[in-house]
C-alpha distance (Angstrom), angle and dihedral (degrees) to the residues before:
residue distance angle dihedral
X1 . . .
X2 3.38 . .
X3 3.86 112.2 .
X4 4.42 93.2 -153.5
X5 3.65 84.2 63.0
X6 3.90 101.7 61.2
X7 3.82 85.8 57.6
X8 4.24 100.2 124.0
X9 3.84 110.0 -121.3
X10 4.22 147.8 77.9
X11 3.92 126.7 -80.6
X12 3.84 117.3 -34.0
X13 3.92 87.5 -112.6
X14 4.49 86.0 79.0
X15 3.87 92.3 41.4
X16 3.68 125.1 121.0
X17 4.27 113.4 -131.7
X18 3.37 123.9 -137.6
X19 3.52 83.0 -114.9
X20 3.85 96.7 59.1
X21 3.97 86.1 46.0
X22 3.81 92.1 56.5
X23 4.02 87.4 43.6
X24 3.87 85.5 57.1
X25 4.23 88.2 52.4
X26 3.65 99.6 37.0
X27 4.29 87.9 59.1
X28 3.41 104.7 33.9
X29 3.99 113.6 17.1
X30 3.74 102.1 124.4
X31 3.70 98.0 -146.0
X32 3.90 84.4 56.9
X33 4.03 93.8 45.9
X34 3.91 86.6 47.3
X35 3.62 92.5 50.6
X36 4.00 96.2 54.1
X37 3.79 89.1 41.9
X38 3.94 80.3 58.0
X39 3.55 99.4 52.6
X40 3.89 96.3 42.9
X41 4.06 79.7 60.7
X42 3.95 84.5 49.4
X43 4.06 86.2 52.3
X44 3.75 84.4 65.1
X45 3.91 95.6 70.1
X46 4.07 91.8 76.0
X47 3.86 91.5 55.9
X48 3.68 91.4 44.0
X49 3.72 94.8 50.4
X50 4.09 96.6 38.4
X51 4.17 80.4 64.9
X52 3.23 89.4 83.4
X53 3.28 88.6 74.8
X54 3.56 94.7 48.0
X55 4.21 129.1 87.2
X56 3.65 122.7 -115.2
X57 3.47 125.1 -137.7
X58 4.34 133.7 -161.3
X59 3.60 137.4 -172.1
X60 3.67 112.6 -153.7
X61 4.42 119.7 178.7
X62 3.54 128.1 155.7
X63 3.82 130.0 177.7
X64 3.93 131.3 -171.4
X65 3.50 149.7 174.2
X66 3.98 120.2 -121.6
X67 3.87 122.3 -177.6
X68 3.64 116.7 -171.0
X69 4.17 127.7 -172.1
X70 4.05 113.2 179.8
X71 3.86 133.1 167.3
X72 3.52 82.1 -132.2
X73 3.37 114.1 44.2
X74 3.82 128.1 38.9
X75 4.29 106.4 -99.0
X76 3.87 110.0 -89.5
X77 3.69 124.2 -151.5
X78 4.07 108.3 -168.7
X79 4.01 135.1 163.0
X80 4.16 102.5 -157.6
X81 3.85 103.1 -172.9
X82 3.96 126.9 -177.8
X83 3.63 152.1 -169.8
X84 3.50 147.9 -157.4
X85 3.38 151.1 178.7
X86 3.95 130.1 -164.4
X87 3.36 134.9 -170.7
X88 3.96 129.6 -171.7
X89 3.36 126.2 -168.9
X90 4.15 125.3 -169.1
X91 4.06 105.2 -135.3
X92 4.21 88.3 178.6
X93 3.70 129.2 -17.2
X94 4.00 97.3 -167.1
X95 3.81 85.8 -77.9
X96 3.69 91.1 -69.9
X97 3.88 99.5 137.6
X98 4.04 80.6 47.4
X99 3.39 91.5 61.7
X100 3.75 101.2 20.6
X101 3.88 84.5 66.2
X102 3.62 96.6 46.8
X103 3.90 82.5 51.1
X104 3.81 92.7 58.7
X105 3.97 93.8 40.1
X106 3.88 86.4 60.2
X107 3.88 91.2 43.6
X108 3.91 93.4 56.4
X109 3.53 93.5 47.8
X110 3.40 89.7 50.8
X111 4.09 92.9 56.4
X112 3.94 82.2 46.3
X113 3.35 87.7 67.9
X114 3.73 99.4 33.7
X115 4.05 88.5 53.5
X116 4.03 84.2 49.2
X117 4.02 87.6 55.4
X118 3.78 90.3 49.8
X119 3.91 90.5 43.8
X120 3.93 79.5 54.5
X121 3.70 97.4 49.9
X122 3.95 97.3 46.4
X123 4.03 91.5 48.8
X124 4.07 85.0 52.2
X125 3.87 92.5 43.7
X126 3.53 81.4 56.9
X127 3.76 103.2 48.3
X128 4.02 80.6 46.3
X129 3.87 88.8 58.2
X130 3.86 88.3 46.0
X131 3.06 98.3 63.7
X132 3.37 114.9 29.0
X133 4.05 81.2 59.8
X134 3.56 76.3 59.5
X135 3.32 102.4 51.2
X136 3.90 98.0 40.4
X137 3.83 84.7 59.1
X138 3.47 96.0 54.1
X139 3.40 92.9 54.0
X140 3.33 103.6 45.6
X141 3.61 84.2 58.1
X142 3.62 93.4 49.6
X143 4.07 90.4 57.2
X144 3.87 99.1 43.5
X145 4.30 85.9 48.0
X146 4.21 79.7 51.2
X147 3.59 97.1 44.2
X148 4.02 89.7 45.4
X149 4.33 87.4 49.2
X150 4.13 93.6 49.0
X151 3.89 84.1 45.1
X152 3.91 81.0 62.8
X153 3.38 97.7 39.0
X154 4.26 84.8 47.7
X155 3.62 84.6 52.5
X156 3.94 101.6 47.5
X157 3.98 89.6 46.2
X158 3.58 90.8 51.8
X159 4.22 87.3 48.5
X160 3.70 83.8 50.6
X161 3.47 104.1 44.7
X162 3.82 99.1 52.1
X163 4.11 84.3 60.7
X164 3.43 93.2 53.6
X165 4.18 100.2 -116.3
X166 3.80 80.9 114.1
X167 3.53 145.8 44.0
X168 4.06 137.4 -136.2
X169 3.76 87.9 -105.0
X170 3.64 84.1 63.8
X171 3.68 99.0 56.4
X172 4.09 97.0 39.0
X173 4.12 87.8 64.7
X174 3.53 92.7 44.8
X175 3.86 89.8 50.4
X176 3.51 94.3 37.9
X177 4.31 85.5 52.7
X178 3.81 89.7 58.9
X179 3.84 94.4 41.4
X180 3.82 85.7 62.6
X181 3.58 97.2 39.7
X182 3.57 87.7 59.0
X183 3.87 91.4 52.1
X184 3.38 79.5 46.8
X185 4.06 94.9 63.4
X186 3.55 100.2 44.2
X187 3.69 86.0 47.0
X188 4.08 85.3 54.1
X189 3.90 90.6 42.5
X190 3.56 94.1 56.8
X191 3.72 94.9 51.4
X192 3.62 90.8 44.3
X193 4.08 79.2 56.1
X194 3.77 92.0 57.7
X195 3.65 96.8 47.7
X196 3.69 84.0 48.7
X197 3.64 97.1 52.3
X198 3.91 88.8 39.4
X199 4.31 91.1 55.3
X200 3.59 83.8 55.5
X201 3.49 94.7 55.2
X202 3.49 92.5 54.1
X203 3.55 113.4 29.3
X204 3.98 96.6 27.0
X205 3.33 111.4 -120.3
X206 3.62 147.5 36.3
X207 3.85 130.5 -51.0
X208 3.39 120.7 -108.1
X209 3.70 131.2 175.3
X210 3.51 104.8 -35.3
X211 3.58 126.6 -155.3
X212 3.84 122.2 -127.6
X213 4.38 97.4 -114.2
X214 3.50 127.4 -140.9
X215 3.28 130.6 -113.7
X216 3.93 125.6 -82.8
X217 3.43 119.3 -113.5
X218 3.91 117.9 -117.7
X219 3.61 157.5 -177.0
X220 4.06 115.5 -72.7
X221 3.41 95.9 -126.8
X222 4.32 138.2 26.8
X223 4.00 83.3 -128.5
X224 4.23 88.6 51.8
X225 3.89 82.9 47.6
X226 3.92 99.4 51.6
X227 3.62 84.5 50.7
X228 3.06 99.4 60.0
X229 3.03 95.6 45.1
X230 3.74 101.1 58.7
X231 3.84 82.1 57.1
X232 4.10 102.8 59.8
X233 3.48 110.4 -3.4
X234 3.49 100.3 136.6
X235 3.60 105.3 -137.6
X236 3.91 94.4 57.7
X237 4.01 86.0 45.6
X238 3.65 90.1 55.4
X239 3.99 96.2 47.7
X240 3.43 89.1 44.9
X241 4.24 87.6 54.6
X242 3.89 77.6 46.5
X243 3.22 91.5 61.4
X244 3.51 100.8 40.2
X245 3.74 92.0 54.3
X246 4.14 92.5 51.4
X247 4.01 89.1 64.0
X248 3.24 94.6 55.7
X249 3.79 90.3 48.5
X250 3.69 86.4 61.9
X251 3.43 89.6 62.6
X252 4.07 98.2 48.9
X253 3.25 82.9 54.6
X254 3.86 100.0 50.6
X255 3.95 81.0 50.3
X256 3.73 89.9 81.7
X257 3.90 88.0 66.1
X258 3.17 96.2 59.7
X259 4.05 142.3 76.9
X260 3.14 118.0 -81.1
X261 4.51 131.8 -152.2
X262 3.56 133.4 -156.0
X263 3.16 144.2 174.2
X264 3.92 123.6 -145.7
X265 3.96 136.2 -176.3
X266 3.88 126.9 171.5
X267 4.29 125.0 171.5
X268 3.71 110.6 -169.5
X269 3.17 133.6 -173.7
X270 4.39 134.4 -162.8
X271 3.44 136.9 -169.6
X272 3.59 113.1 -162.8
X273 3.76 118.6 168.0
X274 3.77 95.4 -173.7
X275 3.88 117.9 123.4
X276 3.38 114.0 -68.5
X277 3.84 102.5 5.4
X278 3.41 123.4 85.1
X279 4.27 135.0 -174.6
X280 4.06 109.0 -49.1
X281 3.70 138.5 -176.5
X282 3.80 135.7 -157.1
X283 3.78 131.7 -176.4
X284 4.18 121.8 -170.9
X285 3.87 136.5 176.4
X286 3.40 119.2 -176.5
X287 3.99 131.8 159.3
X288 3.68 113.8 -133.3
X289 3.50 117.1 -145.0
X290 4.23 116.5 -152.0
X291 3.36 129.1 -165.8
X292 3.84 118.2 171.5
X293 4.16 108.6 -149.1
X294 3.61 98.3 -179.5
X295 3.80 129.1 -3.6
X296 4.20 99.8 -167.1
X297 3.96 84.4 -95.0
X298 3.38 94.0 -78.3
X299 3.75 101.0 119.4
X300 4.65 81.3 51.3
X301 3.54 85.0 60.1
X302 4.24 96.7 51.3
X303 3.77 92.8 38.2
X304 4.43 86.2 53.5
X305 3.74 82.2 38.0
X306 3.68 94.4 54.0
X307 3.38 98.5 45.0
X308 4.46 92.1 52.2
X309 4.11 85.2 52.7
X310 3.96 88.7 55.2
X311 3.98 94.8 49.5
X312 3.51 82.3 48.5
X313 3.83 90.7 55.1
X314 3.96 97.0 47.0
X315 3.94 83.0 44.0
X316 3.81 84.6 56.2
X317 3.77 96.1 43.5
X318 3.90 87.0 59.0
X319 3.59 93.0 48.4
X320 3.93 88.5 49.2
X321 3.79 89.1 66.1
X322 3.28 93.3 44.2
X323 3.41 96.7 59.9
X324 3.83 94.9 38.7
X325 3.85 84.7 52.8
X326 3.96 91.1 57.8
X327 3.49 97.5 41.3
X328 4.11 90.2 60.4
X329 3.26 82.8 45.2
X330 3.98 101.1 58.2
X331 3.55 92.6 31.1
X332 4.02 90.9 50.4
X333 4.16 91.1 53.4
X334 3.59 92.5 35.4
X335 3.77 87.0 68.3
X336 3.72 94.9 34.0
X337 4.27 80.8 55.7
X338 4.23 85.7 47.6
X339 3.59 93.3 49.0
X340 3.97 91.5 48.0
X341 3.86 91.4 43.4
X342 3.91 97.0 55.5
X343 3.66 91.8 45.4
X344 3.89 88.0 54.1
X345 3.88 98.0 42.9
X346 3.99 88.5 46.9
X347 3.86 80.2 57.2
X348 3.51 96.3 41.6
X349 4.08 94.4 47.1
X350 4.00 84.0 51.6
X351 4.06 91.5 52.3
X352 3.88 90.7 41.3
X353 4.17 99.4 49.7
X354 3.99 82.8 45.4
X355 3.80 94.1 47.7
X356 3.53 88.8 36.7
X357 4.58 87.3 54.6
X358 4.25 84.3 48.8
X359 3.55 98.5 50.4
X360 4.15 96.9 41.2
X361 3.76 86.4 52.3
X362 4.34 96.7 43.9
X363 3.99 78.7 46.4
X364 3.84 99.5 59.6
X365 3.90 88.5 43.8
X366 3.90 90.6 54.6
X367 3.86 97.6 -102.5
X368 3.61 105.7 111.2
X369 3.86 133.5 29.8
X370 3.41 137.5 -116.4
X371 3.63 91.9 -104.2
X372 3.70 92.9 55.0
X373 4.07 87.1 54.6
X374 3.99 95.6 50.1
X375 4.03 83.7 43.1
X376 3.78 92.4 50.9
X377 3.78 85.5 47.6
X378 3.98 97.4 50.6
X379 4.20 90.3 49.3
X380 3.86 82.7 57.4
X381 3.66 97.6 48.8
X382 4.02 94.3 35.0
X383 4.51 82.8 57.9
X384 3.83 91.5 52.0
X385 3.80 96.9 49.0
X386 3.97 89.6 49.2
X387 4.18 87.0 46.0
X388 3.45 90.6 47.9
X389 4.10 94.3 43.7
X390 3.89 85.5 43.3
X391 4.06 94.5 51.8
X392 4.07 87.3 52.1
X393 3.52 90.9 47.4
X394 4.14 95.1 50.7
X395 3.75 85.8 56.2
X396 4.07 101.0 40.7
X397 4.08 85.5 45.9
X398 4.17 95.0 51.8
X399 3.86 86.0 52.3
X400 3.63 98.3 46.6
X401 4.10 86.1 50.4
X402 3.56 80.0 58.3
X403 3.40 102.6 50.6
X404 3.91 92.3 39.0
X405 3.78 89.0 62.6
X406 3.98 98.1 43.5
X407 3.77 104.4 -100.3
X408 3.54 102.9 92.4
X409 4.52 85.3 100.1
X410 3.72 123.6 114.4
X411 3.67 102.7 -104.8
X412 3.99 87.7 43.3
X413 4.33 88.7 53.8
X414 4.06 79.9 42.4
X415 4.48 84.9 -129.8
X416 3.94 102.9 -174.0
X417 3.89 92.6 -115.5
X418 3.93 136.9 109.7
X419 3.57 105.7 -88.9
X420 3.44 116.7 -131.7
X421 4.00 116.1 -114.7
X422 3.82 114.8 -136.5
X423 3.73 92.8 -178.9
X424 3.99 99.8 54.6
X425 4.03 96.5 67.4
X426 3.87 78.4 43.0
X427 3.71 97.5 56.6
X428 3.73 92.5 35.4
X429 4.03 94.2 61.0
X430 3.47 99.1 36.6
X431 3.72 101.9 90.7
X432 3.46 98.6 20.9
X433 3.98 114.9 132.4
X434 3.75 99.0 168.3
X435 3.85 139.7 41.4
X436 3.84 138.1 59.7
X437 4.08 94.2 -143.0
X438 3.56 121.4 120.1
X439 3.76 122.9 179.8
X440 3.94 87.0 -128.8
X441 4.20 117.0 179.4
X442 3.85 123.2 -148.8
């Protein structure tokens, strides 16, 4: 029996691909959409650090209201108002916005990469969902096409045993078999529920027919696919970026010991009608020169702080390929162990129907039991479950290959969809000195 054909549903012509189903996730999985509305808030880090370089300006006025009443001078009733404007501009902060920016440049790349690993994980969530819908189907088919067999069986014992070549024994296992096997069903129905419930999770809507995928193409060898790996996996890319982004943290930090230049302009004008001063106006630029002598030790302790947060993030990058490196690994033999399990169930189902033939034939001539019939039947029925686990999991384990080396994205699966563009919030923010708008998507 082949196992593709027990999936529920019409003509392949109506059925939904995998490919369609991981369309459906890649545009309108929330998790995903959340994670790209995250980075566009990490794309805001360069702007904020290139201020540095950037003046800042203040408006200052006041006005108020002063009565006066004196013995010796006639009572005064006066409104002084003034304004003024300052402007400060940074000559050098100790190269902080230098490497401040550089800092936040590594930091967005790094949430590139991070989005790229939670584009990966949705896709495979989705290719999960697939085919355990798949799968559930398949075995719920399985179980009603056993319950409807032991319903014969039922039948043919209870033929038997009213002409005496049986006895009640005979009939209570055969209708204790199909008492199970209907446990059995609803058992399979409910999971088929869950994976149900869980497709719609990821992909959005319902399951429809679903067609049986092929497999994705991979790397020749596990040692071509760890390689690989190590190259664009996205999680080692983005704790390298990590990384990256700490050292230059050092320096920010080290700013803080050093000088310090700014430039600073202010015009001001007041308006002061009391007796013998009139309006006047003042205008001043001055550079300020800072040099920090001692700061209590508390910039020591950040620069010794900074540099224990970016061992920690080269000790993390290592541990990123490690990880990646076991993950091809497992996913690599866990498809090898697929492979080898379908093969063995297809032989197994083969040996079981032709068992199964011997022992219905040595049971109508008196040679075998009832109970060795409804156990003949089980081993068949126990060798297409495993096949039809084992096919799910040869699919499910070529993806996650995929996805442990870095590929398993949209544009490298080539899904027909509009691929989202990390870099054009990122180049649309960057020089921006104005504006609170943000093209934000619920």
């Amino acid at each position: 029996m082949a196992s593709a054909a027990l999936v529920v549903g019409a003509g392949q012509a109506s059925a939904e691909s995998l490919n369609e189903a991981m369309v459906s996730a890649y545009s309108g999985n929330p998790t995903l959409r959340a994670e790209r509305a995250r980075q566009r808030g990490t794309d805001e880090l360069v702007p904020q650090a290139l201020s540095g370089w950037r003046p800042t300006v203040t408006a200052e006025g006041s006005v108020s209201r002063i009565w006066s009443d004196s013995n010796v001078t006639p009572s005064s009733d006066i409104t002084p108002k003034s304004v003024a404007i300052g402007l400060s501009q940074p000559i050098f902060r100790g190269f902080k916005t230098i490497n401040g920016t550089k800092s936040a440049e590594a930091n967005v790349e790094a949430g590139k990469q991070n989005l790229l690993a939670v584009e990966q994980d949705i896709l495979f969530q989705a290719i999960q969902a697939y085919m355990n819908v798949i799968r559930d189907r398949q075995i719920v088919g399985l179980r009603q096409k056993n319950v409807e067999v032991l319903q014969k069986q039922l039948t043919a014992a209870d033929e038997r045993f009213k002409v005496g070549e049986i006895t009640r024994t005979d009939v209570a296992q055969s209708r204790a078999r199909v008492s199970g096997a209907q446990s059995n069903v609803a058992s399979a129905n409910a999971t088929l529920a869950a994976s149900v419930a869980n497709y719609i999770n990821v992909v959005g809507h319902k399951p429809g027919n679903l067609k049986y995928p092929r497999l994705a193409k991979l790397p020749k060898s596990l040692d071509t696919a760890q390689a690989a790996a190590e190259e664009i996996n996205p999680n080692i890319l983005a704790a390298a970026y990590v990384e990256e982004a700490s050292n230059f943290d050092i320096e920010v930090v080290k700013g803080d010991l050093l000088p310090e230049v700014d430039l600073q302009a202010s015009t001001t004008r007041n308006d002061n009608p009391s007796a013998g001063v009139g309006s006047s106006e003042s205008t001043k630029i001055e550079g300020i020169l800072t040099i920090p002598l001692y700061e209590a030790g508390r910039v020591y302790s950040s620069v010794r702080e900074a540099k224990h947060l970016a061992s920690q993030r080269r000790l993390e990058v290592i541990q990123a390929g490690r990880s990646v490196r076991e993950s091809v690994s497992i996913s690599w033999n866990n498809l090898a162990a697929a492979r080898e399990i379908i093969r063995s169930t297809k032989a197994q189902v083969s040996a079981a129907e032709l068992a199964l033939d011997g022992v219905r034939q040595e049971y109508l001539v008196g040679s075998r039991t009832t109970l060795d019939v409804l156990d003949a039947e089980s081993e068949v029925f126990t060798a297409r479950i495993a096949q039809v686990s084992a096919e799910r999991d040869q699919v499910v384990a070529a993806y996650q290959i995929l996805g442990s080396i870095g590929r398993l994205t949209a544009r490298d699966l080539r899904l027909p969809v509009e691929y989202y563009d990390a870099d054009e919030n990122y180049l649309n923010v960057r020089g921006k000195w104005f504006g609170t708008g943000a093209d934000t998507i619920e």
